[in-house]
C-alpha positions in Angstrom: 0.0 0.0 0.0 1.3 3.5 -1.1 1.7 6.2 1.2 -1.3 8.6 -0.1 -3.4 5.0 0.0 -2.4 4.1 3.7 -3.7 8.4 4.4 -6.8 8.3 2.6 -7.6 4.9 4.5 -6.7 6.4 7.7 -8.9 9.5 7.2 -11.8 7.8 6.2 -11.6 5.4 9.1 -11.2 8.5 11.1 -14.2 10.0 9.2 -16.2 7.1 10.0 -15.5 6.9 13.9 -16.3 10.7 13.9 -19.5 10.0 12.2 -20.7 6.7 14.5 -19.7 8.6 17.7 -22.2 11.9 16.5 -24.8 9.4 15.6 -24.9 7.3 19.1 -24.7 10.8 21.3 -27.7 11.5 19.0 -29.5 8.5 19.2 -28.1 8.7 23.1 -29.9 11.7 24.1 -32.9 10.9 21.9 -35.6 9.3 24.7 -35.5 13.3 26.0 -36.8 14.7 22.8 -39.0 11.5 21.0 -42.2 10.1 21.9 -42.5 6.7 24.0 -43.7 4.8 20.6 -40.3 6.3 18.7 -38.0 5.0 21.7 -40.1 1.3 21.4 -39.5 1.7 17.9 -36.0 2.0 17.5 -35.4 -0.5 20.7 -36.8 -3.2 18.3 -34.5 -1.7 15.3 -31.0 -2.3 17.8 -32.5 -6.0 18.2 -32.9 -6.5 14.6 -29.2 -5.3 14.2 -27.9 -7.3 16.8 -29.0 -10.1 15.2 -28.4 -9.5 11.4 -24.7 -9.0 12.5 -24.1 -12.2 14.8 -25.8 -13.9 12.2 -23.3 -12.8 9.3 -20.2 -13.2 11.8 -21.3 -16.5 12.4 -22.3 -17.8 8.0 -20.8 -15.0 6.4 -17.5 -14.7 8.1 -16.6 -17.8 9.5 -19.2 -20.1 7.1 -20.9 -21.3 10.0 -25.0 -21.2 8.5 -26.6 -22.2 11.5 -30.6 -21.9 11.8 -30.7 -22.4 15.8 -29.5 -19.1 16.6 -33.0 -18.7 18.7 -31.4 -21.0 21.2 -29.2 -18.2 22.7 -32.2 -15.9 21.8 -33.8 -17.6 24.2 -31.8 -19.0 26.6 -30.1 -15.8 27.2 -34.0 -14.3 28.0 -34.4 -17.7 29.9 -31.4 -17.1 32.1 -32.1 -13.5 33.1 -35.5 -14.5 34.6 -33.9 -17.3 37.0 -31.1 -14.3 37.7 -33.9 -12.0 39.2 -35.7 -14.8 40.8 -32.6 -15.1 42.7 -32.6 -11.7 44.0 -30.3 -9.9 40.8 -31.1 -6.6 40.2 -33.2 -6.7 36.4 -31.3 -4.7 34.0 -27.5 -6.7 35.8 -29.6 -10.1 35.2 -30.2 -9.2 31.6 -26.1 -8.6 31.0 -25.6 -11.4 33.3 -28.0 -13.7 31.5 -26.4 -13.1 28.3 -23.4 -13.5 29.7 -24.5 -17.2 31.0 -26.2 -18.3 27.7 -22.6 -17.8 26.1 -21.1 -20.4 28.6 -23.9 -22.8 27.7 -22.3 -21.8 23.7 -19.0 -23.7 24.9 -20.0 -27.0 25.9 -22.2 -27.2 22.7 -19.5 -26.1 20.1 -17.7 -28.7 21.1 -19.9 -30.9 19.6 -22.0 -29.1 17.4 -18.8 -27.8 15.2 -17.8 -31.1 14.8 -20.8 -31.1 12.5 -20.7 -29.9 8.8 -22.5 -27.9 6.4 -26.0 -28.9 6.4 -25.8 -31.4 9.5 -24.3 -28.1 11.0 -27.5 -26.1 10.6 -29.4 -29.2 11.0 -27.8 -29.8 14.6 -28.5 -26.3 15.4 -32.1 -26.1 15.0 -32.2 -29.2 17.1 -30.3 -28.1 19.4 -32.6 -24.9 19.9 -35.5 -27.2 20.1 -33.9 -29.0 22.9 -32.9 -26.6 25.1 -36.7 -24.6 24.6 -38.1 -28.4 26.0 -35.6 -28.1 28.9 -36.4 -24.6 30.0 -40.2 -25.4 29.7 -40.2 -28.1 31.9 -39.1 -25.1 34.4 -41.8 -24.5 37.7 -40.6 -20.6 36.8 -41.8 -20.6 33.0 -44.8 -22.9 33.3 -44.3 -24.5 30.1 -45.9 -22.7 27.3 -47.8 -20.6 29.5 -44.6 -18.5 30.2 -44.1 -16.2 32.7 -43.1 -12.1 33.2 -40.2 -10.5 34.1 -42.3 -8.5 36.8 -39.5 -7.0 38.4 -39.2 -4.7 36.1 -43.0 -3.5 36.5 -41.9 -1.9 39.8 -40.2 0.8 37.9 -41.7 3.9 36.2 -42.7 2.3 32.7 -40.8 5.9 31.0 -37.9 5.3 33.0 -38.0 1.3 32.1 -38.6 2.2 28.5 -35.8 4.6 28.3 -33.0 2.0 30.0 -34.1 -1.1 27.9 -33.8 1.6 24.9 -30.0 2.6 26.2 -29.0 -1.2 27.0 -30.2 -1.6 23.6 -28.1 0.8 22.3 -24.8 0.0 24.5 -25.3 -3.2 23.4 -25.5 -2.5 19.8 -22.4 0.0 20.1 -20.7 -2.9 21.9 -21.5 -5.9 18.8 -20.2 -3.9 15.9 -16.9 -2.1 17.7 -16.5 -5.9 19.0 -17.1 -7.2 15.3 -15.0 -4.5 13.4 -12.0 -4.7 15.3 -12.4 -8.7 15.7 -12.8 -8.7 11.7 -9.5 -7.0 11.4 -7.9 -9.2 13.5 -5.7 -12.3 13.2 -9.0 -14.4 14.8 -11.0 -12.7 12.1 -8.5 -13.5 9.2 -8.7 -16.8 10.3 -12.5 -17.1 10.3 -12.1 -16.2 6.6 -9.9 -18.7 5.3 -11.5 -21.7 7.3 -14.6 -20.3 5.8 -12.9 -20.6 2.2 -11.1 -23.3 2.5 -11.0 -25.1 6.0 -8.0 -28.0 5.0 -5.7 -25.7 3.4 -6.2 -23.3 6.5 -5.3 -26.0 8.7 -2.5 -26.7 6.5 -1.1 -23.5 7.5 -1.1 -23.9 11.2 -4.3 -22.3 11.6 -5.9 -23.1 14.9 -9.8 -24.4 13.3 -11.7 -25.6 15.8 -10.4 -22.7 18.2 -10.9 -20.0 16.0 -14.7 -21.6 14.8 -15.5 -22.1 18.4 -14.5 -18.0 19.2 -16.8 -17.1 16.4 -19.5 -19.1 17.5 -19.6 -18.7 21.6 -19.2 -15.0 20.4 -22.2 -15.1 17.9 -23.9 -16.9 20.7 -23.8 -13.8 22.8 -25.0 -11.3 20.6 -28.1 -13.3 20.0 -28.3 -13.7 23.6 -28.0 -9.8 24.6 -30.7 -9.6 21.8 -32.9 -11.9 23.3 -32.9 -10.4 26.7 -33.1 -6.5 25.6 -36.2 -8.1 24.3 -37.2 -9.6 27.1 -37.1 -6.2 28.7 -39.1 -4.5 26.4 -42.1 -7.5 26.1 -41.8 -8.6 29.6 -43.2 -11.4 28.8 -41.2 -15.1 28.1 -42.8 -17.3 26.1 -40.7 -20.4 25.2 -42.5 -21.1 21.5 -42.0 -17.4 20.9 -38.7 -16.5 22.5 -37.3 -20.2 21.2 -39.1 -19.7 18.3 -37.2 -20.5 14.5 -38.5 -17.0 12.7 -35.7 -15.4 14.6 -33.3 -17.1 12.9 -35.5 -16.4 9.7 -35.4 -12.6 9.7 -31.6 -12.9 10.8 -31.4 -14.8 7.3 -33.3 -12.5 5.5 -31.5 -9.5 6.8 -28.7 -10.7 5.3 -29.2 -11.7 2.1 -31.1 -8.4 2.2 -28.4 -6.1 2.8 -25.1 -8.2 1.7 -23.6 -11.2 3.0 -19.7 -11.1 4.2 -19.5 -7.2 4.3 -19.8 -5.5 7.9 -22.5 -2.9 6.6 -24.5 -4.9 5.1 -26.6 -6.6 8.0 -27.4 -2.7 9.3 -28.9 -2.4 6.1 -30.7 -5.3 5.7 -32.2 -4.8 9.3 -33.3 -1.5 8.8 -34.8 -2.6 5.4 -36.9 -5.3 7.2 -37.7 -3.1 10.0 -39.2 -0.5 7.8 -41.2 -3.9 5.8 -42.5 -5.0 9.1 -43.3 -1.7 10.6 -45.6 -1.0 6.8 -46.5 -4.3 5.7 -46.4 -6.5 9.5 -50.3 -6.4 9.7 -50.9 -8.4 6.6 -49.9 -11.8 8.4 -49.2 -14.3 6.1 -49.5 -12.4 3.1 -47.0 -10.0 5.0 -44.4 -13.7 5.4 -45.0 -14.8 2.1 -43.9 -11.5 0.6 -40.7 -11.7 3.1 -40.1 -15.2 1.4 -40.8 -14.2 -1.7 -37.5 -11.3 -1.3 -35.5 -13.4 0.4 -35.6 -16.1 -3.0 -35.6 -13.1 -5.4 -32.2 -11.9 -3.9 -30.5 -15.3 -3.4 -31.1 -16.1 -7.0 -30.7 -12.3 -8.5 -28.9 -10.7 -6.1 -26.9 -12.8 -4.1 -24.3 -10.3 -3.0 -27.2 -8.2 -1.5 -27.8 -4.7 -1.8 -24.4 -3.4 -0.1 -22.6 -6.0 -1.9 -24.4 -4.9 -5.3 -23.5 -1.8 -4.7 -20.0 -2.1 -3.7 -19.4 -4.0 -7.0 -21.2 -0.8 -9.2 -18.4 1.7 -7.3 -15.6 -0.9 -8.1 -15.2 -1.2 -4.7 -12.7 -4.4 -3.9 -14.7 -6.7 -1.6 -12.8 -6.9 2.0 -13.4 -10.1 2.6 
């Protein structure tokens, strides 16, 4: 790289980081200007982000398509509500429960990576599935009558709306600093060549299951912060909702959306599919079919997604 190159890369990472840090002390200070229903709003929007990114660190980054990325989603939710039964304070439970549902993530990539390609994503779902039959056999969740975080009813709804939306936010800030620096890493280089070519990476004293089980105990924690900032914001655990597959779905759809294997992409994509649920969510299963429906359209026409299109108009070299 030339001298002039390595400066304009510089000042356009600078650029970049200047920009991210005016938009989060906007969005920071926002629950003291915006409604209660904006503040909901955009809660659900950090969610969807988590998600799309964790989801494309996990398949697009490390090739790891997994489609039981709702265990942690739930689990993480599951684990915050024994936390506060136990006499944790709520919003220390949530961190804490996230925190927890990553742990679980070790002792199953052990096994689970062992699996590959579509036994992977196989494994996964059933893996979800397993642990959502554990947790309902639970006094606390009643099977799948659920329960309610009620702890967090004894605070003034504003003031609970207005932490869930700043853990939602931390959280978010937290995922993609974690994921660009980890990306530009040695772990993250790795990630890629397993993901291209997982012998000849091994070949070159590359560390596979290691560096696969990293991604995925990583990945495992997003999900899980996701699932228990939502947890905050519904109250309510239900284990066929919070277990439920469509999470993995829209994580999937986010990303094909916006543009597998690049770091913007997923933000895209989520923001796309929150602005298609927030306009077309009331249609039910016309409103599903439709997702489907985009979600084949781009994997067959557009299979770089729209970042990934658009990157590739500019003559942009792909990073990955």
């Amino acid at each position: 790289m030339t001298t002039d190159a390595f400066e304009r890369r510089t000042r356009s990472g600078r650029l970049t980081v200047g920009a991210a840090a005016v938009v989060l002390l906007v969005l920071a200070l926002l629950p003291g200007l915006a409604s209660g229903i904006v503040i909901d709003k955009l809660t659900t929007l950090f969610i969807y982000v988590l998600l799309a990114v964790m989801w494309n660190l996990l398949a697009g980054y490390a090739g790891l398509v997994s489609v039981g990325q709702q265990a942690f989603f739930g689990i993480g939710g599951y684990l915050a509500l024994r936390l506060v039964d136990a006499g944790v304070t709520p919003y220390l439970a949530l961190f804490m429960g996230a925190l927890g549902a990553g742990l679980v993530a070790v002792p199953i990539s052990t096994f689970a990576l062992r699996l590959k390609g579509g036994e992977f994503a196989i494994g996964t779902w059933v893996i979800a599935e397993v642990l959502r039959i554990v947790v309902m056999f639970d006094p606390l969740v009643q099977g799948e009558t659920g329960t309610s975080l009620l702890a967090l009813n004894a605070l003034d709804p504003d003031l609970r709306r207005n932490f869930t939306y700043w853990l939602g936010l931390g959280s978010m800030a937290l995922v993609l600093g974690a994921t660009w620096w980890l990306l530009r890493s040695r772990i993250g280089v790795a990630a890629q060549a397993i993901r291209d070519d997982e012998q000849a990476a091994a070949s070159i004293g590359i560390e596979v299951m290691r560096i696969k089980q990293i991604i995925f105990v990583l990945a495992a924690f997003g999900c899980a912060l996701a699932g228990t900032i939502w947890l905050a914001s519904a109250i309510t655990f239900l284990p066929r909702t919070n277990f439920g597959v469509q999470w993995t779905v829209f994580m999937l759809f986010m990303v094909l959306v916006g543009g597998l294997k690049t770091f913007e992409g997923p933000i895209i994509g989520a923001v796309i599919f929150f602005l298609l649920q927030e306009i077309f969510g009331d249609l039910g299963v016309w409103y599903l079919s439709g997702l489907g429906v985009i979600a084949v359209g781009f994997a067959l026409y557009l299979p770089n997604g729209l970042w990934g299109a658009w990157r590739q108009r500019m003559g942009i070299a792909h990073p990955s």
